[in-house]
Every structure is written in structure tokens, then in C-alpha cells.
C-alpha positions in Angstrom: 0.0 0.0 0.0 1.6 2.9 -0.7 1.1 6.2 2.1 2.4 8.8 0.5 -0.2 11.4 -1.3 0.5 13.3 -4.5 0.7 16.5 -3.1 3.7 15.2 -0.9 5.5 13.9 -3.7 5.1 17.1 -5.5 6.4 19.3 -2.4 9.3 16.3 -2.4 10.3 16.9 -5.9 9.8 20.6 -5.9 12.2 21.0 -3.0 15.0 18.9 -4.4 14.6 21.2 -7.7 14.9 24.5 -5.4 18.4 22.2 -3.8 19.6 21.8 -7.3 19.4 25.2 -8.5 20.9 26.7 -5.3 23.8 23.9 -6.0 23.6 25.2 -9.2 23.9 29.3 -8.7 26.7 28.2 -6.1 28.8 26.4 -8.7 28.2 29.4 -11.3 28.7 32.4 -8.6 32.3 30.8 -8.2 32.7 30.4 -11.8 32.4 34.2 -12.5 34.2 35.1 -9.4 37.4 33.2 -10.7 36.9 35.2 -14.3 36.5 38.4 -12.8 39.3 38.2 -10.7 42.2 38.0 -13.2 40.5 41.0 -15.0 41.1 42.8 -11.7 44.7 41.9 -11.3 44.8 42.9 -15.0 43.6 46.0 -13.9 45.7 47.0 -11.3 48.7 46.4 -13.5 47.7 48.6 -15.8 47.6 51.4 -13.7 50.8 50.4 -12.2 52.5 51.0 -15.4 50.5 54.2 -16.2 51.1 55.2 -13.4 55.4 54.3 -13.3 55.5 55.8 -16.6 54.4 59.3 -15.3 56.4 58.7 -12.2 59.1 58.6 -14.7 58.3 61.5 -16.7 57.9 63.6 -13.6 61.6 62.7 -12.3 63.0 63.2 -16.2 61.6 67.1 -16.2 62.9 67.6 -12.3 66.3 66.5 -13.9 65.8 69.1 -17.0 64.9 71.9 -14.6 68.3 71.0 -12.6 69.9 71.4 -15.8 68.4 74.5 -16.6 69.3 75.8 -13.1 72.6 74.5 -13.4 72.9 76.4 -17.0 71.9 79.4 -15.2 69.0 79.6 -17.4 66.4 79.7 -14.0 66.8 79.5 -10.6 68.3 76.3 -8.5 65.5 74.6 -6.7 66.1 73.9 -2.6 67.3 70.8 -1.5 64.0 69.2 -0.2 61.6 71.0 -2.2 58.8 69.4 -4.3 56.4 70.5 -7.5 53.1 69.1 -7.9 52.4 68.3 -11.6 48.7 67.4 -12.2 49.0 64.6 -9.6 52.7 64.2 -9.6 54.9 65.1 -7.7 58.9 66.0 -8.3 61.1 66.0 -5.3 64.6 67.1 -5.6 66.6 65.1 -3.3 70.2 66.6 -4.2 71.1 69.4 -5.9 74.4 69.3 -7.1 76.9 69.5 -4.3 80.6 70.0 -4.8 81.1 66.6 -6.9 78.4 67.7 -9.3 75.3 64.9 -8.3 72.1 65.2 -8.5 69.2 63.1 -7.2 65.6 64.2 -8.3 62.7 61.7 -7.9 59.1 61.3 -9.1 55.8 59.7 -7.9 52.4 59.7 -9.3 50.1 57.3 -7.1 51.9 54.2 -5.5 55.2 54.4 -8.3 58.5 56.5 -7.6 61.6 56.7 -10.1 64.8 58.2 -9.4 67.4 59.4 -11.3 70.9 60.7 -9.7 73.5 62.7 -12.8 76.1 63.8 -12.3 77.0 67.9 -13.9 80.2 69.3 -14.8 
């Protein structure tokens, strides 16, 4: 004899279909989360190099207004002194001391390059 009524088979069924799709999302959720995440780190990477390449362009012109300065063509920055640029920044480190080096450095976000010449 069998107990069990047609509605409770139907709630059975409809539950282990509700279990399946969760299952189912669950498996998919992590699927896009491991797609997306390489796209970040992508990302990030990008910027890194925008933002190193502008780190590098800011310590390049620090280094031509040294030379300029040291031409006599403007004025010598102060040792410690800084220009902003549009979000970066120039910091002269050095400016030539009696053996002629110089150390300027730029940033721009989380990347700093340095360059140290030497004048004659």
C-alpha cells in the first residue's frame, strides 16, 4: 500500500529542484568570481605601469629643470623641495653639491623613479 499522497511527492520533488538550482547558482557564482578576478589583477597592472610611466616622466623634467638651473637659465630649486604636476609630484633630493650629483625623484600614485647625474 503505498502512504504517501501526490501533493507530498510534488512538495518532495519541488524542494530537491529548489536544492539543485541553489547547488547550481553556487557552482556558477564561483565560476564568475574566478573570471572576474584576473581582469582585476589585470587592472591593477595597468595602472601600475600608467602610473610608473608618469612617475618617470615627472623625475625626467625635475632632472631638465636642474639642468636649466645649473645652465643658469632659472633659478636652483632647494634641497628638499617638491612641485606638484597634475597629480605628480617631483622632489629634488640633491642638488648638485661639490662633486656635481644630482638626485631628483618622481611619484604619481603608489610608483617612484629616481634618477641621480652627475653635472660638470
Amino acid at each position: 500500500m503505498n502512504t504517501s499522497t501526490p501533493t507530498s511527492s510534488k512538495q518532495t520533488r519541488r524542494g530537491t529542484v529548489i536544492v539543485v538550482i541553489v547547488v547550481v547558482m553556487a557552482i556558477l557564482a564561483l565560476v564568475v568570481a574566478g573570471a572576474v578576478r584576473p581582469v582585476r589583477d589585470e587592472s591593477d597592472l595597468a595602472t601600475l605601469r600608467v602610473e610608473t610611466a608618469r612617475a618617470f616622466y615627472a623625475s625626467e623634467s625635475g632632472a631638465i629643470i636642474l639642468m636649466n638651473a645649473v645652465l643658469g637659465n632659472t633659478s636652483m630649486p632647494v634641497s628638499g623641495s617638491s612641485i606638484s604636476l597634475d597629480g605628480q609630484v617631483i622632489n629634488f633630493i640633491q642638488i648638485p653639491d661639490d662633486q656635481g650629483i644630482a638626485i631628483v625623484e618622481g611619484s604619481s600614485g603608489d610608483a617612484r623613479r629616481r634618477i641621480e647625474f652627475k653635472t660638470e
